[in-house]
N, C-alpha and C positions, 0 to 999 in steps of 0.2 A: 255342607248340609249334613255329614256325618256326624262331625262335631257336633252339630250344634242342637244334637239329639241329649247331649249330657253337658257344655258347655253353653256359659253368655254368650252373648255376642261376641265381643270382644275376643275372649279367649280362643273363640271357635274358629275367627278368623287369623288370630297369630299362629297357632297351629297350622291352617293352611295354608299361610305364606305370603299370606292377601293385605290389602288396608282395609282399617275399620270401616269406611265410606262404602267401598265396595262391600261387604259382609253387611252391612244397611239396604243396601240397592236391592241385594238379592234377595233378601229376605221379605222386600216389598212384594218384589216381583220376578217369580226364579226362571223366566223364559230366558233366552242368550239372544244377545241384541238382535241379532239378525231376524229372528219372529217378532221382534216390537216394534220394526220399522216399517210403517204399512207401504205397498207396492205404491210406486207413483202412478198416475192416472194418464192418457193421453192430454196435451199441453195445445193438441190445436185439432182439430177433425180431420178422422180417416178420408183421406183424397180417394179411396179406392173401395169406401164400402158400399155403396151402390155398384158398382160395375164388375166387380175380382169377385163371385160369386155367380153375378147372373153373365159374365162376357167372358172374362176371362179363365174359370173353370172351364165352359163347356168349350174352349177353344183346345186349352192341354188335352181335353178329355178326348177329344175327335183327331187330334193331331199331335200324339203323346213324345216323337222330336222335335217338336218345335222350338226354336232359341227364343231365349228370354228379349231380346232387342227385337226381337220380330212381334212376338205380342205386343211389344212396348211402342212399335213404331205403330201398330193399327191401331191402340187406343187411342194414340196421338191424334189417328186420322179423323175416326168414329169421337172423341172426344179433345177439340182443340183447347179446350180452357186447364186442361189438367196441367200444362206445363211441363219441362224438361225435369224438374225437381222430381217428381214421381218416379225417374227410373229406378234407381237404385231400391227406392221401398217395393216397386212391383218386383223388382227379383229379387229380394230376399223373402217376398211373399211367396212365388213361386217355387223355389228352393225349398221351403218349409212344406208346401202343400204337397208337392211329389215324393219329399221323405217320407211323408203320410200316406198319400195315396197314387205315386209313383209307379209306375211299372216296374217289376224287378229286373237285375241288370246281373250282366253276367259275373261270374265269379272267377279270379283268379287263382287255380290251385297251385301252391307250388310244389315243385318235387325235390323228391330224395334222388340226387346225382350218385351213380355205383361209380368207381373207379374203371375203366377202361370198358365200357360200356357204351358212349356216343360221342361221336364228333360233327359238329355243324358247319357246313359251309355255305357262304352268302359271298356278294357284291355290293361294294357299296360305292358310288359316285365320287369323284375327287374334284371337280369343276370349282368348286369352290376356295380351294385352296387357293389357285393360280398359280400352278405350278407350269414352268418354263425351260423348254431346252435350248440351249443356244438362240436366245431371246424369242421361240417361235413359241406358242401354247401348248402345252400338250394335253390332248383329248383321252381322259385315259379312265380305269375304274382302278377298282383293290377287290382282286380276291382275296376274302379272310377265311382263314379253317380256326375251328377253336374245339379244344375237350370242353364238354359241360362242369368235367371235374375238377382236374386241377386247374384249368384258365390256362392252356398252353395255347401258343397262337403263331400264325405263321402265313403273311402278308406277301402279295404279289402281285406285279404292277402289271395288268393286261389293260392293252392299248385297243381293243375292240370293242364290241359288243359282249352281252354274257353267252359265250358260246361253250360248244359242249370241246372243243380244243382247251380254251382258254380254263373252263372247268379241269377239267383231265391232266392240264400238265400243273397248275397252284395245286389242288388236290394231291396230286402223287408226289411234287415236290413238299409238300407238307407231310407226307407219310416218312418217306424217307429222311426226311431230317429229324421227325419225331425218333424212327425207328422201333415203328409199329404199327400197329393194326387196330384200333377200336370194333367192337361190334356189332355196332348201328351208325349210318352215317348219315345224316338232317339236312335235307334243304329247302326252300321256299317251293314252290310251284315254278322252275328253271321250267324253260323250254328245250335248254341244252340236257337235260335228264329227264322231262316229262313232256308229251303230248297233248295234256291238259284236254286229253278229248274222254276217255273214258271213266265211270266213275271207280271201278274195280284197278286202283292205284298198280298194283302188277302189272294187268295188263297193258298199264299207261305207260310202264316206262320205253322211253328210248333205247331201242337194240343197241346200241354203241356205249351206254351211260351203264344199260344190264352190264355187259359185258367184262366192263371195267371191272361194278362193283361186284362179281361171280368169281373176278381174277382177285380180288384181294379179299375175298371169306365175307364182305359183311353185307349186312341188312340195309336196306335202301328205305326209306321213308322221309316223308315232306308234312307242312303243316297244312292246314288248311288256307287255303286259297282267302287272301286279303285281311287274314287275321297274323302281323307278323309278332306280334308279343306271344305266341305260341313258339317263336324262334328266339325269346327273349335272351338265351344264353347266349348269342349269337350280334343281336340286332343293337344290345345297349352296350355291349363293348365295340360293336362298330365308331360309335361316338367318341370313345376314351381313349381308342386308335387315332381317332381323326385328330383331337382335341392333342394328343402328346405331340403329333406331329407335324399340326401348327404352332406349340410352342416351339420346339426343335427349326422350323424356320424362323422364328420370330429370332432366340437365340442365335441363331446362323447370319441373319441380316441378309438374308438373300432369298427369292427363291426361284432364282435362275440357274440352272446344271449346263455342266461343260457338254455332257451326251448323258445318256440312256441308263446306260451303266452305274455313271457316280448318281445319280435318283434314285435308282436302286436298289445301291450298296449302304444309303442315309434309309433307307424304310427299312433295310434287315439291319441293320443298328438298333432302331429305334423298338422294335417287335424283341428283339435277342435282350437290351435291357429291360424289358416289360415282363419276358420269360425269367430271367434272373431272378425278379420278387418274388416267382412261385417255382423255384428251383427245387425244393425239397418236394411241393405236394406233387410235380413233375417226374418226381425220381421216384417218388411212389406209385404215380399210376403206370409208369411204363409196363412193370413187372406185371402188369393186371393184362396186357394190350398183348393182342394173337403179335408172332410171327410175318415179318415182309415175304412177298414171294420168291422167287429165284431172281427173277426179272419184272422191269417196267412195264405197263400195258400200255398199246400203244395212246400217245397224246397227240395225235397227229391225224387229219384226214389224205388220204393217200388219193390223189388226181392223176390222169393222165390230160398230155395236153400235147396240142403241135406246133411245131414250130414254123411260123409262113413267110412266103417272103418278103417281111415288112423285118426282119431280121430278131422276133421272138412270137411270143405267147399272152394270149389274154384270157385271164384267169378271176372271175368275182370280181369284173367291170373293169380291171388292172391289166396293162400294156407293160410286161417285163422285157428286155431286151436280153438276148443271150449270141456269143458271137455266131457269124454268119453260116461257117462250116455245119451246123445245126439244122439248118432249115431243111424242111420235109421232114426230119426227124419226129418220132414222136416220145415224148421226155415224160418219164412218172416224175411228179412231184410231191413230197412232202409238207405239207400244209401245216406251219404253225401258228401260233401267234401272233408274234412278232418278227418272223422270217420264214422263206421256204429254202426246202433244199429240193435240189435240182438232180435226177439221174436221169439216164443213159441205160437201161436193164437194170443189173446192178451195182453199177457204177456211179460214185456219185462226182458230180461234174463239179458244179461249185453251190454255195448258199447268197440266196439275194434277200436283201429287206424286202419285210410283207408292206404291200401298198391298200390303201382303201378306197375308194371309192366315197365322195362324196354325200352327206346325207341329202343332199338334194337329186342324187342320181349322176352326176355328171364322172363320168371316168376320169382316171386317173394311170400315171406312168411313172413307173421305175425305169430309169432309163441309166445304162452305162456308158458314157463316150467310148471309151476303150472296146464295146464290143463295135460300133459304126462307123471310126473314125478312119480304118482304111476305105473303107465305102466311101465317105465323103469327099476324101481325098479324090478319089474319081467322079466324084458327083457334086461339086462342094456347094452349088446353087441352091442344091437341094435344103441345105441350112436356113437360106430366107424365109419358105413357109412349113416348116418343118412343123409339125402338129406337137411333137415335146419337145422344142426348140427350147425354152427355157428348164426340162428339166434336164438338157443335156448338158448344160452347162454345169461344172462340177462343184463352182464357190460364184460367189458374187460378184467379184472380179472380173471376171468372165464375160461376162450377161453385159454387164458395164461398157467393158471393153467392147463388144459386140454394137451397143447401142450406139458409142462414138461415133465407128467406124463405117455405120448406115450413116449416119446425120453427116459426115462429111466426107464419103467417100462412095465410090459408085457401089451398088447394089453388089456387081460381081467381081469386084477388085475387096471390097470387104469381108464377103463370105471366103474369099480364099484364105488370104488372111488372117480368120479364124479359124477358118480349120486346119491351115498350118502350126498357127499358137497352140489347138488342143493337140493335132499331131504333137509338136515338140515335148507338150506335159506328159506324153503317150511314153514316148519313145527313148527321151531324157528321163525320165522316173520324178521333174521337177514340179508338179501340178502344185504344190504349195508353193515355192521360192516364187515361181512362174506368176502366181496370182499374186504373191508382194510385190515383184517387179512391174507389171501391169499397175496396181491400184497405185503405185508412185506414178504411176505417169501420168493415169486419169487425174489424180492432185494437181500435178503441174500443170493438166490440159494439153498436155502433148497427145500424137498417136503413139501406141507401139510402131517400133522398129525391130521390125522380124529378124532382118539379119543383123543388129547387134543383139538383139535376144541370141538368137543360133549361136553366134561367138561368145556371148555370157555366159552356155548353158552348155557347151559345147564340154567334150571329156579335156580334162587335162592330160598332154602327152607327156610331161613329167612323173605327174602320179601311177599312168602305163607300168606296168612291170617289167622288167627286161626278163626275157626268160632266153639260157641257151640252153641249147640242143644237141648233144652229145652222142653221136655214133658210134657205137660201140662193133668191133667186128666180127666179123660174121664166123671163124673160129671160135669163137665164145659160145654158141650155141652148139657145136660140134659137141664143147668140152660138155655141156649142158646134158645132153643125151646120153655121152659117152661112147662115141662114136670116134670112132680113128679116120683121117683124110683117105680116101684109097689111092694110092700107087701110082706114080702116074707112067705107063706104056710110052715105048718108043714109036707106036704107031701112032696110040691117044696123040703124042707131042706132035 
């Protein structure tokens, strides 16, 4: 059109770079196609313009959550001839009118993350994985710690509930591997760190959760109660943890673990490569993050318990057995996790796996053969209705072998029996061979033979050591002192 203020047609359009045809069109009519094409019209009648104004406005308007299929199912009701075809038009009807005249909705701020400033810790469920120990399920969660900054993270498999143990020992194991200190530490409304009773957040916290966070310099705060996208730093890499570590089994082709340990050892693999991607902005926030203290604060709930004469202690619904010398004693114990340890003053005796209790309430036994099996031996009847009779059995072999030995043998000729076989695994050190010897026999459908067991398991007097014993005389100790014989008298003689 510039041109063609001093140019023909023609010219004005070779100039522009156009064809003569189009340099004609426009000069008819210089709108751009898109204004000359008139809006198409509806093609069949609004199914919804009687009732989306006078029904379903004033329904949004009185009940401003309501879902779009729920309006859509009462129209159905109040209105049977509209048909299924309507859905989709009613909610995009919907959708449009609330962007209009909608309630307003909350706003997502995001923030500016400082370097060595916060760390959040969460739980997050693993049920889903199907993760498996020695083919049994395991019930378990992930505690996660993460910086908001550089994305450092640091994963830990607790087998209980979210408790303030289970918090206090992933937490400080997270700090000391970081090797530092943030100076705000984030978490949801825990129970195990908040009382969720009062609204003056300080005063909510839990004495033992204070404590911690007083021992290591930092600031305690949580988000608001049912809003977790306030722990967004926290909750959306929950996901990207979970999601690497279901490919990591899918790659693996398993996801059964020999024990405790090797599951373990595959999720700090898996966290330590994720760490590695943000190794530099890691190496940057350190230098920003307080000082570790001297020392741990304690992770552990400290109990006292006694021991009765059923030949231990029950502790959070759990029957531990400890040997017999024990009993009347009364034992502090150390409460973790996944194990307690066991003292004596301050002596510590030995550590036993932590048991749980049932979610149905029904208790539960740790039980050691090794601490009852000289008991049995003088009581060995006692095995028949033994209340953790099958957790005293040490492998599956065992229980098997037991089960034989009732089904073809008398009641008190088989409990001997048994508890001579656990005596032998006792006393032989053989509790594995022991159980391959048995479970070949169960195959063949034989019984054990105790006394070719005893001769199987029996020490070899070859492999015995010969040791001699060499006396030396008793002038050699004289010489030793340096001492002279004294003289001997003719009376002495």
């Amino acid at each position: 059109m510039k041109y063609r203020k001093t140019y023909r047609v023609a010219v004005a359009a070779a100039k522009a770079s156009i064809s003569r045809a189009t340099a004609y069109r426009i000069e008819k009519d210089p709108r751009p196609p898109s204004q000359r094409i008139e809006a198409r019209g509806r093609r069949r009648p609004d199914p919804l313009a009687d009732i989306f104004d006078a029904e379903v406005v004033p329904m949004l308007q009185a009940a401003p959550g309501i879902r779009s299929v729920a309006v859509f199912e009462e129209m159905i009701r109040r209105h049977p001839d509209l048909g299924e075809g309507v859905r989709r038009t009613l909610e995009r009807r919907i959708r449009a009118w609330r962007a209009i005249h909608g309630e307003e909705q909350d706003v997502i701020f995001r923030q500016v993350q400082e370097p060595g400033r916060l760390g959040l810790s969460d739980f997050t469920d693993m049920a889903a994985l199907g993760i498996t120990i020695s083919r049994q399920v395991l019930d378990h969660r992930l505690y996660h710690f993460r910086l908001a900054y550089s994305g450092f993270e640091h994963a830990h498999v607790v087998l209980g509930g979210e408790s303030f143990v289970a918090l206090a020992e992933g937490l400080q194991n997270a700090l000391w591997s970081l090797g530092g200190v943030p100076r705000e530490h984030r978490t949801d409304s825990l129970s195990a760190a908040f009382r969720n009773l009062d609204k003056d957040a300080r005063a909510d916290l839990t004495s033992r959760y204070d404590e911690m966070i007083a021992h290591y310099g930092m600031l305690a705060s949580r988000n608001n109660a049912g809003i977790a996208r306030e722990n967004g730093a926290i909750e959306g890499p929950h996901g990207h943890l979970k999601r690497a570590i279901e490919d990591a089994l899918l790659l693996r082709g398993s996801r059964d673990f020999d024990d405790l340990a090797l599951y373990r050892r595959f999720v700090d693999e898996i966290v330590s490569r994720r760490n590695a991607r943000n190794a530099k902005r890691i190496d940057a926030e350190r230098s920003e993050l307080r000082q570790l203290p001297e020392r741990r604060s304690a992770d552990y709930e400290d109990l006292s318990v006694r021991v009765t004469s059923s030949g231990g202690f029950t502790l959070r619904k759990v029957f531990y057995t400890v040997p017999s010398r024990l009993i009347g004693h009364r034992l502090r114990v150390r409460l973790y996790d996944d194990h307690l340890d066991v003292f004596i003053g301050a002596t510590l005796l030995m550590t036993l796996p932590r048991g749980r209790a049932s979610s149905s309430g029904k208790h539960d036994q740790v039980v050691d053969y090794r601490h009852v099996i000289h008991a049995l031996k003088r009581k060995p009847m006692a095995l028949m209705r033994l209340v953790y009779r099958d957790q005293l059995f040490p492998r599956e072999a065992y229980k098997r072998a037991f089960d034989l030995l009732v089904e073809r043998l008398p009641e008190r000729q088989a409990c001997r029996i048994m508890v001579e076989l656990l005596g032998l695994a006792h006393e032989r050190g053989c509790e594995r061979e022991l159980a391959e010897e048995l479970a070949a026999c169960l195959e063949a459908g034989d019984l054990p033979d105790l006394n070719l067991l005893r001769i199987r398991f029996a020490p070899d007097p070859a492999s015995l050591p010969h040791v001699a014993v060499q006396l030396e005389s008793l002038q050699a100790y004289d010489a030793l002192f340096g001492c002279q014989p004294a003289p001997v008298t003719g009376e002495a003689a």
